[in-house]
N, C-alpha and C positions, 0 to 999 in steps of 0.2 A: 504494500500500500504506500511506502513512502516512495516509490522509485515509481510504482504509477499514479500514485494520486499527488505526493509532496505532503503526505500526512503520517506521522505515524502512527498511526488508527490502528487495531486489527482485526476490525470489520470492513468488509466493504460488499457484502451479499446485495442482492438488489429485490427489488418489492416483487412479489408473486403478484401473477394478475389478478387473482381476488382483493389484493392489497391493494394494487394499482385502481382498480374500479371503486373501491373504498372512497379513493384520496378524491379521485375523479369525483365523486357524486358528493361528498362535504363539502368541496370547493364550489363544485357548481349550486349547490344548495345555499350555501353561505354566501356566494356573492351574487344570487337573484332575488333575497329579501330584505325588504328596506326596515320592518322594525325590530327591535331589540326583541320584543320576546318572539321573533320566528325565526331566531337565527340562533338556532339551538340545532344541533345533530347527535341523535343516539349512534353509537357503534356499540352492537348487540352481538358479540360475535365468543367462538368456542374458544377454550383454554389453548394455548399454544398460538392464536392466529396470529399478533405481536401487536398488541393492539395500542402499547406505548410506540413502538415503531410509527404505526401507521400516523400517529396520534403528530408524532414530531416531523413524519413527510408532511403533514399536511400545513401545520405552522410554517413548515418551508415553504411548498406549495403559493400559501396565501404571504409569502415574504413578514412574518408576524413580528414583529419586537420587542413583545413585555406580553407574558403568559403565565399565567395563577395555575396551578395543578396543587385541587383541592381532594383528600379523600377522608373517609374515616377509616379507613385501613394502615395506617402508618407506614407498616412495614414492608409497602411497596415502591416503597423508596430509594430501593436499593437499582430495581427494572427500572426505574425512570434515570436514574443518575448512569447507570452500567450501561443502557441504550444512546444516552445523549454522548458522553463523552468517550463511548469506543466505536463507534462510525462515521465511518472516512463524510458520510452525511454531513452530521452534525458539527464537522470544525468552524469554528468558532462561536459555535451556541454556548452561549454561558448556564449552568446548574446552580441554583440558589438553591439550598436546604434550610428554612425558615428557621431549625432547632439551633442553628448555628448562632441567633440571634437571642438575646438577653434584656436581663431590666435594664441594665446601663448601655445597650447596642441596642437601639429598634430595627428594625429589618430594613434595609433600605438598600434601593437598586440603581444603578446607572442614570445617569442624567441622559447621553445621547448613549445611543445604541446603535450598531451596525448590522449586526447578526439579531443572536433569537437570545430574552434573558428569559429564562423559567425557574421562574419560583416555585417551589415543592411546597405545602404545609398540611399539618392535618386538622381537621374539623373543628376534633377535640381543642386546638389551641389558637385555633382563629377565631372560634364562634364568642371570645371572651375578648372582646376588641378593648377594653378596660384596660389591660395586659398593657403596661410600657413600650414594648419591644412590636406594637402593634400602633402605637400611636399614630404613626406617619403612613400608616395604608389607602388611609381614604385621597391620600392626597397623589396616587398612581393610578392613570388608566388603564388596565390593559384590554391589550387586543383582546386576549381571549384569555375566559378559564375554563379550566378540562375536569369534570368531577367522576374522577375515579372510582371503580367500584359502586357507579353508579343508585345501585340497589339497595347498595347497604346506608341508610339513611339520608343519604339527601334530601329527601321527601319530607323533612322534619320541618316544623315550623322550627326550629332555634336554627337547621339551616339555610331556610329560607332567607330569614330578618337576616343572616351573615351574607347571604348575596344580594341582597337588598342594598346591604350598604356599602356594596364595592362598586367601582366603576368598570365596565367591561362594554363590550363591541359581542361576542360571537360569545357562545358556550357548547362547547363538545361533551357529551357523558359518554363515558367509555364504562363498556361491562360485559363480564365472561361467565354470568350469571342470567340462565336464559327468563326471558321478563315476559308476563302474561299480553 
């Protein structure tokens, strides 16, 4: 990868065509709706498909530069970071992990941006916007947040009033839990 792409990455697999029609039909979806609450996309797909993969073609795709990836699952934090920063894709997408951030550090991201910044956090520690390290959130827009694990509580009124008070453009729910 570094002799053909100039990255040291050691991914560089490319989208299978179920992947590829994926990105294809969120994009075209996301960019023929004019209001906020229709420009949501479920991705409702089996265990294995990558659906973090697909999740970060598509931010590419639509050229995105500040992304919230919200879940109540924590500990898939690891496929979000381990996806972004080991393909040849993804160089120079930056990985914010929220927990890195404290009472005396609020979480805070780039002024100008060239690439893609995604921020990681979980439900459990955003939905307490009271939180110091949280003060300065309302004052970011992003392009897009992606709620992971879909299934597992988003649907909550305490999550609801937490996306109520963020600023955003687009919302992806990604989920490997098949939904009625």
């Amino acid at each position: 990868n570094n002799i053909l792409y100039g990255v040291n990455r050691p991914n560089s697999y490319k989208m299978r065509a179920e992947q590829k029609a994926c990105v294809r039909k969120a994009v075209k979806h996301f960019q023929s709706l004019k209001t906020k609450d229709e420009k949501k996309f479920l991705i409702n797909a089996i265990m294995r498909y990558g659906k973090t993969f697909v999740a970060y073609q598509i931010m590419k795709a639509m050229n995105l530069h500040r992304v919230l990836v919200l879940t109540y699952k924590p500990a898939v934090d690891q496929a979000w970071e381990g996806d972004l920063k080991t393909h040849v894709d993804f160089e120079g997408f930056e990985y914010i992990n929220a927990k890195e951030f404290g009472k005396g550090n609020p979480v805070k991201l780039r002024d100008k941006v060239d690439e893609c910044d995604v921020l990681f956090a979980s439900f459990q520690d955003i939905n307490d916007m009271s939180k110091s390290k949280w003060r300065k959130i309302r004052d970011y827009h992003f392009d897009m947040v992606v709620l992971d694990e879909q299934h597992y509580g988003t649907s909550t009124d305490r999550a609801q009033k937490t996306l109520e008070k963020l600023s955003y453009t687009y919302k992806l729910e990604v989920s490997g839990t098949p939904l009625k």
